[in-house]
matplotlib code that plots the C-alpha trace (Angstrom):
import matplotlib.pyplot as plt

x = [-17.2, -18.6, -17.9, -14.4, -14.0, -14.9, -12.9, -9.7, -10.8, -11.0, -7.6, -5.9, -7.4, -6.1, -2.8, -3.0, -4.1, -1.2, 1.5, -0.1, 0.9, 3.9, 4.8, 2.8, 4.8, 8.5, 7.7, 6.9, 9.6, 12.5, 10.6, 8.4, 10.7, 9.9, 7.2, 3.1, 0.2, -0.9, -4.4, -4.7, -6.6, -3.4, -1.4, 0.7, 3.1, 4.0, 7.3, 5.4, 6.1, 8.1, 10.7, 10.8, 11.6, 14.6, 16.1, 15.6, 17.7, 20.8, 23.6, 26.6, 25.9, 24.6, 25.0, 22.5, 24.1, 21.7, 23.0, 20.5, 20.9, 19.2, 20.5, 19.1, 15.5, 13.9, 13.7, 11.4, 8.9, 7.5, 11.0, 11.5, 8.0, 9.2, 12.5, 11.2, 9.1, 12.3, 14.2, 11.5, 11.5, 14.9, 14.9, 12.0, 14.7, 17.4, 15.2, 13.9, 17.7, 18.5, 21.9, 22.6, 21.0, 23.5, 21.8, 24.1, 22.7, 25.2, 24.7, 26.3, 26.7, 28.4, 32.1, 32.7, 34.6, 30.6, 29.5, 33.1, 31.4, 28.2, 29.4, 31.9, 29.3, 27.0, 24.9, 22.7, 22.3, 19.4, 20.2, 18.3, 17.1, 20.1, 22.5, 23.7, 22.8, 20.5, 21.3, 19.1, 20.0, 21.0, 24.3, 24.2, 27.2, 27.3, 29.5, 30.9, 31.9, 28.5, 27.2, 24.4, 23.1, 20.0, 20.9, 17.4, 15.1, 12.0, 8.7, 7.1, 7.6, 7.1, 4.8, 7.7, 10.5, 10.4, 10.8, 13.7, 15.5, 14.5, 15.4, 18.8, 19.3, 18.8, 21.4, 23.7, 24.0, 23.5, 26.1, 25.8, 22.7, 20.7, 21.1, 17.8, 17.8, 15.6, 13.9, 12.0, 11.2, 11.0, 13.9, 13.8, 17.5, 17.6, 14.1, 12.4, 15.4, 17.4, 21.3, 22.6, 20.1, 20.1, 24.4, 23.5, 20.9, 18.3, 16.5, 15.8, 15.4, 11.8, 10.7, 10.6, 14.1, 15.6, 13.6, 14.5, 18.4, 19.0, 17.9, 18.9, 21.9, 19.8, 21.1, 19.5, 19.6, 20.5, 18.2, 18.8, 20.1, 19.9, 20.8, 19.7, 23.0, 23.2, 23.9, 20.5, 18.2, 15.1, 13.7, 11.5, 9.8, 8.1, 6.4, 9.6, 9.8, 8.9, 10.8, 12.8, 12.4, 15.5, 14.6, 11.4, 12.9, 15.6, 12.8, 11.0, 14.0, 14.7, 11.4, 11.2, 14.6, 12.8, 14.0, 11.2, 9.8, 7.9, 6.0, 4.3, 2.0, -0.1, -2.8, -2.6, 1.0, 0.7, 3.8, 5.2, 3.8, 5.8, 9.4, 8.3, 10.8, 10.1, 10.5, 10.9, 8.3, 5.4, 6.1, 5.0, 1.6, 0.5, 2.7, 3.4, 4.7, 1.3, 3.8, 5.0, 1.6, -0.4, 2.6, 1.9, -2.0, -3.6, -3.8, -4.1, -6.0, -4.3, -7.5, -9.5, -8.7, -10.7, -12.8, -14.5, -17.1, -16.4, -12.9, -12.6, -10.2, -11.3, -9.6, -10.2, -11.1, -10.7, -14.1, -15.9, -16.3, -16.4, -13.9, -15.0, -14.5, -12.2, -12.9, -10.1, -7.6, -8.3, -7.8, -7.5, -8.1, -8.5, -11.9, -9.2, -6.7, -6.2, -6.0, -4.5, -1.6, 1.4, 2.7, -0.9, -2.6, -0.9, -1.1, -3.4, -3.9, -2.3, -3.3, -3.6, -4.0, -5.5, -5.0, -5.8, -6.8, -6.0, -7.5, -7.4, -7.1, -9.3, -6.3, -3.9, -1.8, -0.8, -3.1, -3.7, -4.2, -6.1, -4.1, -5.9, -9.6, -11.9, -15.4, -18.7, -19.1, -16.5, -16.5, -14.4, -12.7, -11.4, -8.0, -8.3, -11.2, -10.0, -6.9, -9.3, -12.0, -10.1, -13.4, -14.0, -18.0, -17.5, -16.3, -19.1, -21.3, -20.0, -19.6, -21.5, -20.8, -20.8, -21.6, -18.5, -15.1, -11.8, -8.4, -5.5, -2.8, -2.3, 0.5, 1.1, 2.0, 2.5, 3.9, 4.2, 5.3, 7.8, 6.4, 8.7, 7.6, 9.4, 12.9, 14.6, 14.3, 16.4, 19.5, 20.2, 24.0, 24.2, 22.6, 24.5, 25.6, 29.1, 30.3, 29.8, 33.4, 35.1, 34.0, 31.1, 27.6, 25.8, 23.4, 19.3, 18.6, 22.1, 22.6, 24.9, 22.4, 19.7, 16.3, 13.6, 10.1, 8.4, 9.0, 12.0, 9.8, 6.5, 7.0, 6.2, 5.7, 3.7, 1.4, 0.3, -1.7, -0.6, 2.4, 1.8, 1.4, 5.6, 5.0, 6.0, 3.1, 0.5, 1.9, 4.6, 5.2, 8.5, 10.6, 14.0, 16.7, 19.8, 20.8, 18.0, 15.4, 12.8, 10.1, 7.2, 4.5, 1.1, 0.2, 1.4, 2.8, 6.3, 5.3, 3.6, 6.4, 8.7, 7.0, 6.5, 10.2, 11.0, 8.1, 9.6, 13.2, 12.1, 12.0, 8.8, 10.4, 10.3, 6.9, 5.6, 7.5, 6.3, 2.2, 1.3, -1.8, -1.7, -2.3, -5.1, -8.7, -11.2, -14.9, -15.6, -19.6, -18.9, -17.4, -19.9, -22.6, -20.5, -20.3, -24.1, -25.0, -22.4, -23.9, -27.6, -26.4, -24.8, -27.9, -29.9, -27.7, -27.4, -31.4, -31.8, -28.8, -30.3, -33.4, -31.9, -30.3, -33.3, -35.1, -32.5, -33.1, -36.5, -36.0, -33.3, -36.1, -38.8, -36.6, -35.7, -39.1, -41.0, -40.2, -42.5, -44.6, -48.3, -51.0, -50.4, -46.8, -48.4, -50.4, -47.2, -45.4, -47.1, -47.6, -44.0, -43.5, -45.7, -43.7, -40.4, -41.9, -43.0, -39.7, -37.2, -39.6, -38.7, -35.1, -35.2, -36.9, -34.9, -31.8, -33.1, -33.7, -30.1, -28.6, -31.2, -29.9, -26.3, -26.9, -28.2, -25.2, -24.2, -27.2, -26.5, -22.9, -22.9, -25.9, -24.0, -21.0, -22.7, -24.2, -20.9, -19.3, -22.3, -21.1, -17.2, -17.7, -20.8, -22.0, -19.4, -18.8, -21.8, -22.8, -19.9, -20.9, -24.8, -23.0, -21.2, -24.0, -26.0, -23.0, -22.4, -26.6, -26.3, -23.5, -25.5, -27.9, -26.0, -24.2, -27.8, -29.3, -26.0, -26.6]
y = [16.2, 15.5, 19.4, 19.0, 15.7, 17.8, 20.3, 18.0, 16.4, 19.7, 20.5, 17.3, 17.1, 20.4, 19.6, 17.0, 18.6, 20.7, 17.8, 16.3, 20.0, 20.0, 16.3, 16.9, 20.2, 18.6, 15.5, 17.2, 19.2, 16.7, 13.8, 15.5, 18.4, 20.2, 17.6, 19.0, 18.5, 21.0, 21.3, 24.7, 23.6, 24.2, 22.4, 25.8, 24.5, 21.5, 21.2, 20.8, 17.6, 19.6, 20.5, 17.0, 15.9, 18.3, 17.5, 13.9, 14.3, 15.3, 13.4, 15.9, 18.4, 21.8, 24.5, 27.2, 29.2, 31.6, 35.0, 36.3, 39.0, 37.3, 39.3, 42.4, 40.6, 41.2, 45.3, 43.7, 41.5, 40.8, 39.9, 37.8, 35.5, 35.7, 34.8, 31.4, 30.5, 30.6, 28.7, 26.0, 26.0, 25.7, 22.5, 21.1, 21.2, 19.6, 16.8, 15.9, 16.3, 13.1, 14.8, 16.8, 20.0, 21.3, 24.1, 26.7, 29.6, 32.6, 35.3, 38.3, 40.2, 43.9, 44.4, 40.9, 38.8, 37.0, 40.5, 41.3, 37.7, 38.6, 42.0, 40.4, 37.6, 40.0, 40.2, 43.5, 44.7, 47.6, 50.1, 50.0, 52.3, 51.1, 52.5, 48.5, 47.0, 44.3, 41.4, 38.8, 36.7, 33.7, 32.5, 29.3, 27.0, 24.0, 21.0, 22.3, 25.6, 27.1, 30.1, 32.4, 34.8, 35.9, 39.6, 40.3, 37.8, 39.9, 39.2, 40.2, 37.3, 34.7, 33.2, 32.9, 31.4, 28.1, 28.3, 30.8, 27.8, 25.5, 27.6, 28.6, 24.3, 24.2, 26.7, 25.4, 22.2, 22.9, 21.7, 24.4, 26.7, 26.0, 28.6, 30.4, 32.7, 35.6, 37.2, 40.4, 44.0, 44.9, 46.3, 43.3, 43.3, 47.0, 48.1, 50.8, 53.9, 51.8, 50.9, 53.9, 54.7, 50.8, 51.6, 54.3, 52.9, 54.2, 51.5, 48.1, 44.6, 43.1, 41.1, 38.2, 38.7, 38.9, 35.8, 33.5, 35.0, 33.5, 30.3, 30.1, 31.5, 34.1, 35.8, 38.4, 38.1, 40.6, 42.3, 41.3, 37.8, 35.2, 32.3, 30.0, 29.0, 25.2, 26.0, 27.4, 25.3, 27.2, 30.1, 33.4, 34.8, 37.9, 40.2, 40.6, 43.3, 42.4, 39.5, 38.9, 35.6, 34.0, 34.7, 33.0, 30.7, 29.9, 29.8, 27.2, 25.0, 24.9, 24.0, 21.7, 20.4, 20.2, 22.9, 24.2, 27.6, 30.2, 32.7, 36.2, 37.8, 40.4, 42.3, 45.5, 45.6, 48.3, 47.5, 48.3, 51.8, 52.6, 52.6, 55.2, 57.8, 61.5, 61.8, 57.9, 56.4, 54.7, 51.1, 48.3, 47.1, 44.1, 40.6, 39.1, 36.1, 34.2, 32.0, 30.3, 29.9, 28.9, 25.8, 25.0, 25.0, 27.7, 31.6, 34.3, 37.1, 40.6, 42.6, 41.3, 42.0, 40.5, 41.4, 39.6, 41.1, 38.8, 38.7, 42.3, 44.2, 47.3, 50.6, 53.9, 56.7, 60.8, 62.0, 58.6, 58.4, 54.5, 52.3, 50.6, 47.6, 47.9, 44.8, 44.4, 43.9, 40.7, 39.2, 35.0, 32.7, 29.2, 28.9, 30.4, 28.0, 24.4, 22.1, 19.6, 20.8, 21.8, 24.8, 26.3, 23.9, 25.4, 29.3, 31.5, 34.8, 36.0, 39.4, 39.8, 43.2, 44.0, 40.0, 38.5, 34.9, 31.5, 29.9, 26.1, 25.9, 23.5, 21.7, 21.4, 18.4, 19.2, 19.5, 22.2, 22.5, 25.5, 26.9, 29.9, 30.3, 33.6, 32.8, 32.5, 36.1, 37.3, 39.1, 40.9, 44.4, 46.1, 47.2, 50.7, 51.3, 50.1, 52.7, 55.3, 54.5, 55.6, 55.9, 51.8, 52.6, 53.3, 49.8, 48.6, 50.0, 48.8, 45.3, 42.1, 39.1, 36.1, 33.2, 31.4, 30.7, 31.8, 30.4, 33.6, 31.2, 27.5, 24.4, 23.0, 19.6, 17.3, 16.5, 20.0, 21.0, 23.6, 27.2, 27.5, 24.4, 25.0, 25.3, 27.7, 31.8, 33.7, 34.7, 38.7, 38.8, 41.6, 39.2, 36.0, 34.1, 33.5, 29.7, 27.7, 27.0, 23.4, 21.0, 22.8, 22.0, 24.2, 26.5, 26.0, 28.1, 27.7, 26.9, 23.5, 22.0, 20.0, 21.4, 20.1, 20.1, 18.0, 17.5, 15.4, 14.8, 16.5, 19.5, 21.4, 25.1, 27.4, 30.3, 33.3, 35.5, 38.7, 40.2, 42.5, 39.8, 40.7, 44.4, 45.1, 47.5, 44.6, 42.0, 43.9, 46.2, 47.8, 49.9, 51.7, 51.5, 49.7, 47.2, 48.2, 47.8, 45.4, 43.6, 42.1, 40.1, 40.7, 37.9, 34.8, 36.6, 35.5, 32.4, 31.6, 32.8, 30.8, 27.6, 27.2, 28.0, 25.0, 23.1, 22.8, 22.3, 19.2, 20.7, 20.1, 20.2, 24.1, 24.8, 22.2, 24.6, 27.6, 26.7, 26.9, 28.5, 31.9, 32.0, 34.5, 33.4, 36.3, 36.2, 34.7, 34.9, 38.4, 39.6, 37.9, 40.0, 43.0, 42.7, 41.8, 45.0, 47.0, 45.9, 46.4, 49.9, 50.5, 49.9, 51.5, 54.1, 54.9, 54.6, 57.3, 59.6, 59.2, 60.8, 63.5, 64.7, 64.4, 66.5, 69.1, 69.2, 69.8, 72.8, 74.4, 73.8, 75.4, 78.4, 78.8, 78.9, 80.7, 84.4, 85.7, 88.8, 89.9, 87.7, 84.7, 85.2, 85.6, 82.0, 80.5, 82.0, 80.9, 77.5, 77.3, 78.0, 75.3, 72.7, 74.3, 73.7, 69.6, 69.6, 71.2, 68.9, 65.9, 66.4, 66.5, 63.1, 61.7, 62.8, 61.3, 58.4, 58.2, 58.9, 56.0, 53.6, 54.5, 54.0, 51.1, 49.8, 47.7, 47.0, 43.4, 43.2, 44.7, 42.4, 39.4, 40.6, 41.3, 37.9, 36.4, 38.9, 37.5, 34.1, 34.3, 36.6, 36.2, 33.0, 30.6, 32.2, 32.2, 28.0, 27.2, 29.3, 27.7, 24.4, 24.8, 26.4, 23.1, 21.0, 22.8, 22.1, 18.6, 18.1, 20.1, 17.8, 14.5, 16.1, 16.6, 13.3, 11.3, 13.7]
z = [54.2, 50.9, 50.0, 51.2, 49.0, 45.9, 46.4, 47.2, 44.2, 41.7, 43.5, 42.4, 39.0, 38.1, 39.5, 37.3, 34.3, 34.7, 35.1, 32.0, 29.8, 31.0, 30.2, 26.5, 26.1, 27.2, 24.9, 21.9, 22.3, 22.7, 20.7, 18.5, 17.1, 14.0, 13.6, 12.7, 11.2, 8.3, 8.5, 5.9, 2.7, 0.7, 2.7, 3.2, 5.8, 3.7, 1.6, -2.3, -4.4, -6.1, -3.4, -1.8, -5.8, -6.2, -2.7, -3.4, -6.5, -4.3, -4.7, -3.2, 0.0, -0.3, 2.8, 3.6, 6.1, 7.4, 9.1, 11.7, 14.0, 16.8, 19.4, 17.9, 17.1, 20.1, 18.9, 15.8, 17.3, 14.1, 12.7, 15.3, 14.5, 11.0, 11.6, 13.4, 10.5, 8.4, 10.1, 10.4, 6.7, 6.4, 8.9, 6.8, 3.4, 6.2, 7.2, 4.0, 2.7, 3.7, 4.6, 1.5, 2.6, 5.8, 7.7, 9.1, 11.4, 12.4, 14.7, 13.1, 17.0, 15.5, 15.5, 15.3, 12.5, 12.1, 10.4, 8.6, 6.9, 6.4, 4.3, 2.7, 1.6, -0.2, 2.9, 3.3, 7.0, 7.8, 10.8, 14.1, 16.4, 18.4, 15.2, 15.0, 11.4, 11.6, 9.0, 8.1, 4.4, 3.0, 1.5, -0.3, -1.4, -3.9, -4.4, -7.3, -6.6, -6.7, -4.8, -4.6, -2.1, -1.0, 0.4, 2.6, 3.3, 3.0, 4.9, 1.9, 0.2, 2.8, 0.5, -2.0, 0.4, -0.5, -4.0, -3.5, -1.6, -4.1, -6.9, -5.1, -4.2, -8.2, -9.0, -6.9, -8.0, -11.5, -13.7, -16.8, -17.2, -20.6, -23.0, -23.8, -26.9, -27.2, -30.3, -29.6, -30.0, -26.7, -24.4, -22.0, -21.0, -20.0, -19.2, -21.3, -20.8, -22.7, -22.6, -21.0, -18.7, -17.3, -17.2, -14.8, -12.8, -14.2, -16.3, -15.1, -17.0, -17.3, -13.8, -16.0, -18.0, -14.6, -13.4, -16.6, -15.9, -12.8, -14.1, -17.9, -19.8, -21.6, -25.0, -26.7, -30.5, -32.5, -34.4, -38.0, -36.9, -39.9, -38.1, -34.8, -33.3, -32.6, -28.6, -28.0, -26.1, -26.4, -28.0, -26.3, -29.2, -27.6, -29.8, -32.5, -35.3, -38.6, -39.4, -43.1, -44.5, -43.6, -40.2, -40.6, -42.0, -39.0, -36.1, -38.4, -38.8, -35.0, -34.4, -36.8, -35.2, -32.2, -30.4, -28.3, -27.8, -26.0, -28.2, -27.9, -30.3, -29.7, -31.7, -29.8, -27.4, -25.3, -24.2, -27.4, -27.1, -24.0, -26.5, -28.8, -29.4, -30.0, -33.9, -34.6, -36.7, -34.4, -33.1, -34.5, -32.2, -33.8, -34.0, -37.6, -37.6, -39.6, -41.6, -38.8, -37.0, -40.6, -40.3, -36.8, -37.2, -35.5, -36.5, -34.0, -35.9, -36.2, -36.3, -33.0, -29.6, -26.4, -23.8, -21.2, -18.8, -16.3, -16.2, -16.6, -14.6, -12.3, -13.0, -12.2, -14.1, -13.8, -13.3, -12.1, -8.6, -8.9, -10.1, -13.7, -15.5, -18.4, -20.2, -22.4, -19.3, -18.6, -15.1, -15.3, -12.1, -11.6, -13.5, -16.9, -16.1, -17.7, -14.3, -16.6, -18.2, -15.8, -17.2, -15.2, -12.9, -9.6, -11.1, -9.2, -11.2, -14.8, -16.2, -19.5, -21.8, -25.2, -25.7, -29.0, -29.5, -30.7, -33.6, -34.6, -38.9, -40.4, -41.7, -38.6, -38.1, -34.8, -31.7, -29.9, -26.1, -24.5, -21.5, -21.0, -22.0, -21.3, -19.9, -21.6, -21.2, -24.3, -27.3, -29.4, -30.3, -33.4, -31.6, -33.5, -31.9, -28.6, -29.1, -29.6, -27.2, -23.9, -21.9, -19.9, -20.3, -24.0, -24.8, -22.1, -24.1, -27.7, -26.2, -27.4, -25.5, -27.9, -25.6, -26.0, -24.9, -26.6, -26.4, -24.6, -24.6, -26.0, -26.0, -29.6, -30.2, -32.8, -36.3, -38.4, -41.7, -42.8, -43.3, -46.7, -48.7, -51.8, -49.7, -48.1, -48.8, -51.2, -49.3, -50.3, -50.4, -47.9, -45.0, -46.4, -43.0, -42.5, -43.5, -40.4, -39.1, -39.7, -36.6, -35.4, -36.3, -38.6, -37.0, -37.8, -40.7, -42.0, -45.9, -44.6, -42.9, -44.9, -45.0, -43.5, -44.9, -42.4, -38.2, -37.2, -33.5, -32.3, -31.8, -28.8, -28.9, -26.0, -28.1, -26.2, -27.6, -25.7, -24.8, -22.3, -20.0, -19.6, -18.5, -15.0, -14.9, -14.8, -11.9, -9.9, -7.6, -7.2, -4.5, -4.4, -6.6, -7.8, -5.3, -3.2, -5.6, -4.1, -6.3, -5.4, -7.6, -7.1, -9.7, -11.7, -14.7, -14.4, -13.0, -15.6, -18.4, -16.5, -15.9, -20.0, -20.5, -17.5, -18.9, -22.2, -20.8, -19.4, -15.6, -13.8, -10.0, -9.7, -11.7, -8.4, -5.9, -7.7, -8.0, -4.7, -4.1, -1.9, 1.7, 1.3, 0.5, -1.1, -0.8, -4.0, -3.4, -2.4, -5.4, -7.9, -6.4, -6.0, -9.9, -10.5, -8.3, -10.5, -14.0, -12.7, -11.7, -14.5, -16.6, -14.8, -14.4, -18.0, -18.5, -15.9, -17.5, -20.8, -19.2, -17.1, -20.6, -22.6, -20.2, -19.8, -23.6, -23.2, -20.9, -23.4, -26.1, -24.2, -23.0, -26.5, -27.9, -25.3, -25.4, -28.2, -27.9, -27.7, -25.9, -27.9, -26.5, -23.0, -23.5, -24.3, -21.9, -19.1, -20.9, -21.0, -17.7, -16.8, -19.0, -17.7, -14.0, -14.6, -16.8, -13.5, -11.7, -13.1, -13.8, -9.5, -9.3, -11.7, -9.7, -6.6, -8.3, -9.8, -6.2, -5.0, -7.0, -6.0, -2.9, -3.3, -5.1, -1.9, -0.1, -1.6, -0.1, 3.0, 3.9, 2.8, 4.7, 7.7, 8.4, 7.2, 9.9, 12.7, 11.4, 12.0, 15.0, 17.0, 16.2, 16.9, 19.9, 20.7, 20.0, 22.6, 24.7, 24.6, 24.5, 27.6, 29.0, 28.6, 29.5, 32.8, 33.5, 32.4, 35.1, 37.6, 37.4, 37.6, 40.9, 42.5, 41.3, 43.0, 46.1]

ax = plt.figure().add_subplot(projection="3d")
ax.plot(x, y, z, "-o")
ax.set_aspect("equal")
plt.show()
């Protein structure tokens, strides 16, 4: 009986098991929906402080109305998952809405009036196998006439989504945009082609121009502008031509104002390089705007450019089997970042190139705040040299670490005098502004308003000292074309261009959206040894070159000088030949050696990544399965001892 007993029993408890997953399951549905617990270290399944701030701000009702071709889903499976995840998402800013945030989803089935509203919404549907179109986007609607549309939502920037629909929310609700005016050399409205060729599709703006555009009224300024209107906000000061004095003299009066502002100098732009025109004079590579900077307390020398060994950036090389570390790109993390100051603390990677650096003056009155710093493992270039050099092993091999830290980009705050002392600059009569008209208020740098020699407020200006940190080239990857042009960052460049510009507009919501770390987590103990293994190669790579070639010379040498005549010739002929023998001999070891040492390049890392792939894979597994082993013995034995 007792046998029969335990197996009625087994038979009930699993019935019972079952009946308490199904109960769990229907509860959690009905009771528990959209409800979880986050248990990623970056919280990636949790609206940011920054979300939950905007949507708490709502005072009027937003709708998101979501077209999804759910019918059609099932033919993308991995659609389909996406798809779920967006919606949950989209619940999340409904929920924590408070009822300002109305969620609208809409099946756009073909040849129905659903998709005649999708297209005419701005919608962008993708053919099927089937030959239906398949649409999935957002259209958003604000209280006071706002809209804006989100053609594709792209799995490709999953990681993104939230701040899209907070930025969108924003935008939406958003009385007037501030007006941001921008002072540079660079084509950042039409892309590199230029006016014509962005006309016909051909050109595109900067990543970043088109990010600050949907968020700020942006106006270029013209090129020989002698006057700050008094309706711009902010200024973008990246990388400008040589400046005349009056326009000097305009950005310092603003400032002094306090208007705020974003600058970008650079000792070396490559960027710049990419306008030159066949038969135009070369473009200017190195910022000048040391007036300005000597007021503000710092200097950002035009003659020094940095490199970093550790934050050096791989690229590769025609010829070099191996990828190399070009030190003066410079790739920042976290360990770069300030982790107080907002405009970084949530950024996760910035790239930098041919950056100069930040300077405090002995005599500063303001206070300067380090937002990007190199590590210990810095020194610096002549950017002629690093023009010239083109090889990434002959900087290596120039390159002399100087122990110490130096300052990429920096916030400056603080009471600041005027860069023109004795009064505004001589105004030439061709560049005389017009009279400001009656009623309006005179522009900064106008000859109505009254100068000012000294800060009205602290000011509050974000220095970077590189402005190739804009180039698309660095921290995007684009596809297609026109409206089907896709973009995709691969790092924090814009983010980080665009949080200043929100920072100093007194918006701190979206920077919280927009900081959140990545979902992916690289082997950070791999990678430091991957780079040890590559500078110890390196070295001893070089010592064992540098004796290959001397020996080869050697062999020349002797060939050269052992062909004479007669039996003196004969001695040293067969001498030679001796010397030629050990000589070939030892250019083979040497070779060996060479080949040795790269293939020992990884011994290292692989090691480390096998027992780290015996960790993930094999061991866990293999604990439970030892645990349950002993488990399963341990209630053996408790069965037998009540027998």
């Amino acid at each position: 009986m007792a046998p029969t007993r335990v197996r009625v029993a087994g038979s009930l408890a699993l019935a019972l098991i079952a009946a308490l997953f199904l109960t769990v399951n229907l509860i959690a549905q009905v009771g528990l929906s959209g409800m979880r617990l986050d248990l990623t270290e970056n919280k990636l399944y949790t609206l940011s402080d920054g979300t939950l701030a905007i949507l708490d701000k709502l005072d009027e009702p937003v709708t998101l109305r979501l077209y999804h071709s759910a019918t059609l889903s099932n033919q993308f499976p991995a659609i389909k998952t996406f798809a779920g995840r967006v919606t949950e998402l989209l619940d999340a800013f409904r929920r924590a809405g408070h009822g300002n945030v109305r969620i609208e989803i809409i099946d756009p089935i073909p040849f129905t009036t659903a998709e005649d509203e999708a297209v005419a919404a701005g919608i962008r549907g993708n053919d099927t196998p089937s030959g239906e179109a398949f649409y999935f986007g957002l259209v958003g609607t604000g209280p006071i006439g706002g809209r804006e549309v989100m053609p594709v939502i792209a799995p490709d920037r999953e990681s993104f989504l939230e701040y899209d629909l907070a930025k969108m929310i924003v935008s939406l609700t958003a009385e007037r945009k501030p007006v941001l005016g921008v002072i540079s050399a660079l084509p950042l409205d039409v892309g590199f082609g230029g006016a014509m060729a962005a006309m016909r599709g051909q050109s595109q703006p900067f990543t970043v121009y088109a990010q600050l555009s949907e968020l700020y009224d942006v106006r270029m300024m013209a090129p020989d502008f002698v006057e700050i209107g008094a309706h711009i906000d902010m200024l973008l000061i990246a990388h400008p031509q040589k400046l005349n004095p009056q326009q000097l003299y305009a950005i310092d009066q603003f400032v002094l104002a306090g208007g705020r502002a974003v600058v970008l100098v650079d000792p070396n732009a490559e960027v710049m390089a990419q306008t030159a025109q066949q038969g135009a004079p070369p473009p200017q590579l190195a910022s000048d705007l040391d007036p300005l900077l000597a007021a503000w307390g710092v200097k950002v020398d035009p003659d020094t450019v940095i490199g970093d060994a550790r934050m050096a950036t791989k690229v590769t090389v025609a010829g070099s089997r191996r990828p190399l570390d070009y030190l003066v790109w410079l790739r920042a993390d976290k360990t770069n970042f300030n982790a107080d100051d907002i405009v970084t603390a949530n950024l996760s990677q910035v790239l930098l190139a041919t950056a100069g650096s930040i300077a405090t003056l002995p005599d500063a009155t303001t206070t300067v705040t380090p937002l990007i710093t190199t590590s210990t493992e810095a020194g610096t270039f002549n950017p002629i040299a690093v023009r010239v050099t083109r090889n990434p092993e002959d900087l290596t091999r120039m390159f002399k670490p100087e122990g110490r830290r130096f300052t990429l980009a920096a916030r400056i705050t603080g009471p600041a005098p005027s860069a023109f002392a004795g009064g505004p600059p001589r105004v030439d009569s061709n560049q005389a502004p017009n009279p400001t008209p009656e009623g309006q208020e005179p522009a900064f740098g106008a000859r109505e308003r009254s100068p000012l020699t000294q800060s009205v407020a602290p000011i509050n200006v974000v220095l970077i000292a590189d402005a190739d940190v804009l180039d698309d080239r660095l921290w995007v990857q684009t596809a297609g074309q026109g409206a089907e042009r896709s973009v995709v960052p691969t790092a924090d460049n814009g983010n980080f261009i665009v949080n200043a510009v929100e920072n100093l507009a007194g918006s701190a919501d979206l920077i919280a959206v927009r900081g959140r770390a990545p979902a992916a987590r690289p082997f950070t103990r791999v990678e430091g040894l991957k780079e040890a293994a590559e500078r110890k190669f390196m070295a001893r790579s070089e010592e064992l070159q540098a004796k290959l070639d001397a020996t080869q010379a050697r062999i020349i040498e002797l060939r050269r000088n052992g062909g004479s005549g007669g039996t003196a010739g004969a001695i040293v002929s067969a001498e030679t030949e001796r010397a030629l023998a050990d000589a070939r001999a030892e250019v083979a070891a040497t070779r060996r050696e060479l080949r040795e040492v790269q293939r020992n390049l990884n011994v290292d890392i692989e090691r480390l990544e096998s027992r780290l792939r015996f960790v993930n894979i094999g061991l866990v597994p293999l604990l439970v399965a030892i645990i349950a082993v002993i488990l399963s013995f341990a209630r053996l034995r408790r069965r037998r001892a009540r027998q």
